[in-house]
C-alpha positions, 0 to 999 in steps of 0.5 A: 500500500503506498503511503499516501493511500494509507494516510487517506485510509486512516484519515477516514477511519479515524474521522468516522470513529471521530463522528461515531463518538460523537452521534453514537458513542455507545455503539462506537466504544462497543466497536472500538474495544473489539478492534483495539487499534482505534484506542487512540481515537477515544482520546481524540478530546484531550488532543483537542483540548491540548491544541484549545490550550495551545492556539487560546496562548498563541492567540492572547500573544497576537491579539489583544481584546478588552470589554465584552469581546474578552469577557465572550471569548472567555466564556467561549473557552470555559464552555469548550473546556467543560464540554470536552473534559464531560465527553472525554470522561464519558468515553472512558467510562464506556471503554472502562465498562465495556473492558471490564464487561469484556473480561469477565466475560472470558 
């Protein structure tokens, strides 16, 4: 397989586990804990948050905002913050159950 086909061949994979946590997580997490390569992709939130963190200081380092602008960009973020920390902590709750549903069953 030549490398550029198997780059489009895991962007796809990963953005359609990517939209399966999002739609259906449960069905999604049940999936993934059958093929254990897509582990990476459950934590696909944190990544997002790391790169929230990274581009919100490089944006206070160019831009400078006072007023209402700041106080919207501020509650922007902490809604972002809260809502990806929440999903995150939904999705290793399922994989967590679905492991150990998975284990006792052997």
């Amino acid at each position: 397989m030549k490398k550029s086909t198997f780059v489009i061949f895991s962007a796809y994979i990963w953005t359609k586990t990517l939209a399966g946590l999002t739609f259906y997580p449960f069905m999604t997490i049940r999936q993934v804990t059958r093929r254990p390569i897509l582990f990476p992709v459950i934590f696909s939130p944190l990544i997002g948050l790391f790169a929230l963190f990274v581009f919100g200081r490089i944006g206070a380092f160019l831009i400078n905002v006072y007023g209402l602008r700041r106080e919207f960009i501020s509650l922007v973020l902490s809604t972002a913050l809260i809502s990806i920390l929440l999903w995150q902590a939904l999705l290793i709750y399922l994989l967590i159950s679905f492991l150990l549903a998975l284990w006792k069953k052997q």
